[in-house]
N, C-alpha and C positions, 0 to 999 in steps of 0.2 A: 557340811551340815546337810542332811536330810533334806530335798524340798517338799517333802512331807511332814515335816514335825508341825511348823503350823498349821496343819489341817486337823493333825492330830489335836494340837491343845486346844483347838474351838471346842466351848460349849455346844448343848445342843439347843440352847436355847440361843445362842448365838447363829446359828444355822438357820436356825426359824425365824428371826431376825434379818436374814441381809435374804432369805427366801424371799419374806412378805415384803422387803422393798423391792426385788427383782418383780414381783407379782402387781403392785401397786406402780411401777412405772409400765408396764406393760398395760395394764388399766388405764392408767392416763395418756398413753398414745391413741390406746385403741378407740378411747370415748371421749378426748378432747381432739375431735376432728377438725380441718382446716382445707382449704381448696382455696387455690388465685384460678378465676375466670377470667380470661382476655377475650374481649368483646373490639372486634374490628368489624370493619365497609367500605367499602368503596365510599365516596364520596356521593352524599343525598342518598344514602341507602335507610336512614331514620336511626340510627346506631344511637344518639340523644334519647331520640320517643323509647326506644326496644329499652334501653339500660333501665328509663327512669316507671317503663311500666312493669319491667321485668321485678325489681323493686319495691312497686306498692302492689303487685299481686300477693308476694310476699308477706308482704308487710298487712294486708289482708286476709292472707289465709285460710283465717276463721269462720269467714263470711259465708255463708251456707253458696251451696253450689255455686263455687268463684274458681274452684281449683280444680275440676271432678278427673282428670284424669293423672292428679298427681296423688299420687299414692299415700305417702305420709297423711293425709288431709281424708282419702278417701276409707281409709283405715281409723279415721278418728286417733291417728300417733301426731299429730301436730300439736304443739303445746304454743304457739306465737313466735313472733322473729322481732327485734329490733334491731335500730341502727346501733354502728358502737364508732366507739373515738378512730380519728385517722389512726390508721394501723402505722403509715408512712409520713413523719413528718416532714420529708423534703418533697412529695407528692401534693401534687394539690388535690384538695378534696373532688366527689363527683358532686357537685351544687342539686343534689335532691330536690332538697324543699323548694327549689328555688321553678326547675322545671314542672313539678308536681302541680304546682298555683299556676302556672300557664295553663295547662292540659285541664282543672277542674276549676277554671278562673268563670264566671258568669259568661266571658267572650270567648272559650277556648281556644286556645292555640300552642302547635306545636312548640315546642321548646325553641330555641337556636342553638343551631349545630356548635359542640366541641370542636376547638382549634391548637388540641395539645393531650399530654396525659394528663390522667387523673383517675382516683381510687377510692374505692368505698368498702365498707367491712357490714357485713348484716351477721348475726347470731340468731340462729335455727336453732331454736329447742322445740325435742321430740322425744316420743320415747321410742327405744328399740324395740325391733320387730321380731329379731330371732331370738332362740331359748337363750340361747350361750350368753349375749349380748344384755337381756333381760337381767341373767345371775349377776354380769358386773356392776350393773348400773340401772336402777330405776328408770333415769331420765338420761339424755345426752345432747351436747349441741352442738352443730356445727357451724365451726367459723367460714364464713364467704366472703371471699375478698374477692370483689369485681374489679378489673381492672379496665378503663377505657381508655383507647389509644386510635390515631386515625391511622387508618389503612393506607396512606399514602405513604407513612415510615414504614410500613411491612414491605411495600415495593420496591425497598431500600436494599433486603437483606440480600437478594442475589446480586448486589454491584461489588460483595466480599468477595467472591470467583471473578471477579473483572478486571482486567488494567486497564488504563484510562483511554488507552488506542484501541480498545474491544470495547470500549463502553462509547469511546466516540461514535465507533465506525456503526456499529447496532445502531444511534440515533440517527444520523445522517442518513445513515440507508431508511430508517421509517420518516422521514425527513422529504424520500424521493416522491413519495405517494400521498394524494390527497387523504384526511383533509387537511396533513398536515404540511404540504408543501405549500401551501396559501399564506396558513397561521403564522407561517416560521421564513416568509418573506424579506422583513423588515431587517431580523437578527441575523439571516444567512446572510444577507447585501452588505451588514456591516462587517461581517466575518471574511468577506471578502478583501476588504480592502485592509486586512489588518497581517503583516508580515507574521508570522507568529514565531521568526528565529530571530527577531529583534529584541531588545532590552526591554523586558518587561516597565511598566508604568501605573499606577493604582486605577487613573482614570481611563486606561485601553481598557483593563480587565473591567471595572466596574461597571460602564457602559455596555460593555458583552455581555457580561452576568445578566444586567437588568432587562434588557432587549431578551436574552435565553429565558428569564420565567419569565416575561410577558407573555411570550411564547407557547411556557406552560401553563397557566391561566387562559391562558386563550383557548389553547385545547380544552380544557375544562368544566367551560364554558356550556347553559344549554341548549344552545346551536350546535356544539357538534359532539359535548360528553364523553370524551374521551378517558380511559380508566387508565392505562401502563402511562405514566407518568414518573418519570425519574430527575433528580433526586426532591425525596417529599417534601424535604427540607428544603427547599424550595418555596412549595405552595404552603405548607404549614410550618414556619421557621419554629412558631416560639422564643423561646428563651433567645436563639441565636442571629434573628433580625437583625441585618447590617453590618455581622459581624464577616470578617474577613476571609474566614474559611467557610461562607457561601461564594464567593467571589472566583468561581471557576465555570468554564462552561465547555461542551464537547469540542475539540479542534480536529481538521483533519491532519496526519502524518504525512512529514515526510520521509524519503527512504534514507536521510542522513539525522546521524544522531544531533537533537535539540540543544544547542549553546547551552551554558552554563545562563543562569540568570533570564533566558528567553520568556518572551509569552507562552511560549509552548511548554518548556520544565516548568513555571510557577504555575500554569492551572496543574499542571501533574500531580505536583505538591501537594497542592490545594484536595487535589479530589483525592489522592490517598492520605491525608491529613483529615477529610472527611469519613472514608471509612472507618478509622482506624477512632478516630475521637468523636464522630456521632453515629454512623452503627454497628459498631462492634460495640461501644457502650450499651446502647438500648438494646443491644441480643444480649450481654452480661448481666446487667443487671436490671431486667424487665424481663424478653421476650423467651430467653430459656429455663424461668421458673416457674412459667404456665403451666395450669394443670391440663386445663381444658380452654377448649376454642370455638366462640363461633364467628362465622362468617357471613352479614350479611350484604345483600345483591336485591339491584331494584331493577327488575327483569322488564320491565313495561318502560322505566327511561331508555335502557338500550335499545328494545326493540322501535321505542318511539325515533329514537336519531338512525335508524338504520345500519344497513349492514357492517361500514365501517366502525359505528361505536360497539356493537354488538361483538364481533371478533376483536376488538383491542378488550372488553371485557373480560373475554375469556382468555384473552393473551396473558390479563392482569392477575386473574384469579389464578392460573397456572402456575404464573411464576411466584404469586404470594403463597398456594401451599406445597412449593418446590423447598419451601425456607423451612415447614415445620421439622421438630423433630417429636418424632412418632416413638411408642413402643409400649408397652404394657406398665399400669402403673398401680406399683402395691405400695406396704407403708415404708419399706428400706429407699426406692429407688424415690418417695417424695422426700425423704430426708436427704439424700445424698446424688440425689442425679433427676430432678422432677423432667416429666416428659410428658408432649399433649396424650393420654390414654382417649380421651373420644374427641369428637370435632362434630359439630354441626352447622349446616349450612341453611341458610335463611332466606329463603323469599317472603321478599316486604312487602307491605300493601297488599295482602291478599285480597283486603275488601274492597280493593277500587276496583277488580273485575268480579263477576257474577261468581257465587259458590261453585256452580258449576263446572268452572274454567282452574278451579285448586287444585286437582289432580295435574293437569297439564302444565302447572306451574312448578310443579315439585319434579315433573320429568325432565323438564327442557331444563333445570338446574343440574337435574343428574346428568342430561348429557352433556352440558357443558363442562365438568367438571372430570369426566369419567376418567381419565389418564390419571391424574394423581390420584384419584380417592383410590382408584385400584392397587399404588404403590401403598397408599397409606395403610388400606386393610394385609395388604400382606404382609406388614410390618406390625401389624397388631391393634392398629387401632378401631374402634366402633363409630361408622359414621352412620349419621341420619341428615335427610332433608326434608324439611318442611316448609310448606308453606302458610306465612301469619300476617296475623294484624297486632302489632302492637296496641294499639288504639283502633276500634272500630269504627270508620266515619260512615259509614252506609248500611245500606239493607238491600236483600236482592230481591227484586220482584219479579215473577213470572207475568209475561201480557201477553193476549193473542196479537198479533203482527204480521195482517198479510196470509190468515190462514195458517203461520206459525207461531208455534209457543216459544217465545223468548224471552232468556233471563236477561232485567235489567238492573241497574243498581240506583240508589235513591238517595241522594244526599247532595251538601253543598259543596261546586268547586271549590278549588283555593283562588282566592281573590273574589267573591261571587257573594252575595248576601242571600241567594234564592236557593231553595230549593231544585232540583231536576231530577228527572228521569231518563236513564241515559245508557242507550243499549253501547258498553264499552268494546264490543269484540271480542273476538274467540283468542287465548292465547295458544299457539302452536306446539303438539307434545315435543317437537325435533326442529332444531336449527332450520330459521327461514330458506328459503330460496330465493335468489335475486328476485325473480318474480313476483315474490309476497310482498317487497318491500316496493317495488315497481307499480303495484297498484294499492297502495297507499291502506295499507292492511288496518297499519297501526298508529291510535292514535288516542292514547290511553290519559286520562286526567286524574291529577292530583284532587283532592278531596279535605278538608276542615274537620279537624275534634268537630264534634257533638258531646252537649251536655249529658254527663250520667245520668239516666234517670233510675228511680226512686228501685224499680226491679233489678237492680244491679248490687243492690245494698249500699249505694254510696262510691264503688269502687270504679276503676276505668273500665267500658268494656275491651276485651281483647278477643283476638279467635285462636287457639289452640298454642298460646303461653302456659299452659299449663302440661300440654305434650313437649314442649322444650323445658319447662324447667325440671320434668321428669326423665328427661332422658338425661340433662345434666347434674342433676342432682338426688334422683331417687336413689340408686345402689349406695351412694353416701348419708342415707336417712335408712336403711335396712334396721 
């Protein structure tokens, strides 16, 4: 038989028929839009305040000059956004309302930080900008799915390239140098006296585990701040608290192969039993369906602990966008291969140092970062950095000082019921030099939500949340 005869006996009205379904699913791809945003930080980078202000800016919109540099809004194509039902029901939700009544409560205060995943879904309806887009569709929305997750499990994904005597010997050797030879006192003295080719025991290993993240909380800590912290799961278990496959910790080798049943093969177990069931899971089914990424960095903690917290920052931020995968993203490759297409980087608390010092805070991000972003643009991706406020807690005042003009910032610390005026320091365009940190450059304070007032229309103020959610979301509101 012909494999043309049935082309032959189609109608032609039948032709026009499975046409205008081919044309009408085409239509519904192109104007029922969708995006997963993954939202990571370091630890106290504000990743909470960003998600839940990033949110009701949103969710604000409308509000006359709340949005001015995001496009949809500035073009009068914004038609409002709500929330919508968890998209994921084995996800827990991101507690909105719950943080938004901190932040706009009569005492405000920041939220408390996220100790796990969680996800939220907001729908953008707007109309389209270009002609083509107009003919399909009036109106159109797009679905956002935020995804928030701690950046202590991104620190995770480079220990998939490690065996467990590379992943040792890397700790042990940051182990040799302060300030982690102090912190990590207690756990190495016990590691000492523990044979590790002897017949493993629950309460050998246990006791090690728990002395190792002492360890890492201790680093963590803000005395010394420390960022490259492995594994996350560790400091943020979740779900997996107590359970048996935390119960490993770095050992050193010997040059004879580990008895069967040893201390030494059951953490091995352990930690590729860890890869392999907590994150290889979270890169399958979370971290490789990212559309887009930011990353934020709270540049004024590191510089405040000094040189060592300062380079283990940038150790951390290296090997966390070592893990992206990069590449251009149209509508084939989000159906069948989604990839981060942009990435932005976030310096937090803009407002706790003077306007002045914002430029300086966006470069010393850029150079810290400069190695990877360079791999990632030549792989196709569009980065930006900026520098914001989630929530504005200050104001910068210029006073004469001394026969010089200097900017101060004006607001209440954290923990402080007063007001002050408080000249915070110059932040530096390029990586300190010992010396800067030697006389005592830095010494930068956290800062208290203030009440919205009445010129805000009710909303939070922010400072240039509206250049980030235009970088991330404008060309998907076109």
């Amino acid at each position: 038989m012909s494999p043309f005869k049935n082309v032959a006996n189609l109608s032609v009205s039948g032709l026009l028929s499975e046409s205008k379904k081919a044309v009408d699913n085409i239509t519904h791809l192109a104007m029922d839009r969708r995006i997963r945003l993954a939202v990571t930080g370091l630890s106290q980078s504000g990743k909470t305040a960003f998600i839940t202000s990033l949110i009701h800016q949103l969710l604000h919109g409308l509000s006359a000059g709340n949005l001015p540099f995001f496009s949809v809004v500035a073009e009068n194509r914004f038609l409002g956004s709500k929330t919508m039902l968890q998209p994921n029901m084995e996800i827990p939700a991101f507690q909105y309302d719950k943080f938004i009544s901190s932040l706009t409560g009569e005492k405000p205060e920041f939220p408390r930080a996220t100790d796990g995943l969680s996800e939220i879904r907001l729908a953008i309806r707007f109309q389209p900008g270009s002609f083509i887009s107009r003919q399909l569709s009036k109106t159109a929305t797009l679905y956002l799915d935020i995804v928030d997750y701690p950046g202590e499990w991104l620190l995770d994904l480079p220990l998939l390239n490690m065996t467990f005597k590379e992943w040792s010997e890397q700790l042990l050797n940051f182990c040799s140098e302060e300030p982690r030879t102090a912190l990590a006192a207690e756990w190495l003295k016990y590691l000492q006296n523990i044979d590790s080719s002897r017949v493993a025991d629950e309460e050998t290993m246990r006791q090690a585990s728990q002395l190792f993240t002492k360890f890492l909380h201790d680093c963590r800590t803000k005395k010394t701040g420390l960022s490259y912290l492995q594994p996350g799961r560790f400091l943020i278990p979740g779900d997996l608290k107590d359970a048996p496959i935390l119960t490993f910790c770095p050992l050193a080798s010997s040059s004879n192969s580990p008895p069967k049943g040893s201390v030494y093969e059951v953490m091995e177990q352990r930690f590729e039993s860890y890869k392999e069931r907590v994150v290889k899971k979270f890169y399958r089914d979370h971290f490789s369906k990212f559309d887009r990424q930011i990353v934020l960095v709270d540049l004024q903690k590191a510089l405040n602990h000094g040189p060592g917290s300062f380079g283990d920052m940038q150790s951390a931020l290296q090997g966390i966008l070592n893990s992206f995968t990069y590449g251009n993203s149209n509508l084939l490759t989000r159906l069948f291969q989604p990839k981060i297409d942009k990435l932005l980087f976030v310096a937090t608390k803009a407002d706790h140092v003077a306007a002045n010092q914002h430029p300086n805070l966006e470069r010393l991000l850029n150079r810290m970062v400069v190695r990877p972003v360079n791999d990632a643009v030549f792989q196709g991706v569009e980065v930006k950095t900026l520098a914001i406020s989630s929530v504005v807690c200050t104001q910068t005042v210029v006073r004469e000082h001394h026969g010089r003009r200097l900017s101060f910032v004006k607001g209440v610390p954290k923990g402080q019921s007063e007001e002050v005026l408080l000249f915070p320091g110059e932040i530096p365009e390029t990586v300190p030099s010992l010396t800067d940190w030697e006389e005592n450059r830095f010494n930068f304070l956290d800062f208290q939500p203030q009440l919205a007032t009445s010129g805000s229309g009710g909303s939070v103020p922010h400072l240039r949340m509206d250049q980030a959610i235009e970088f991330l979301l404008g060309d998907k509101l076109s």
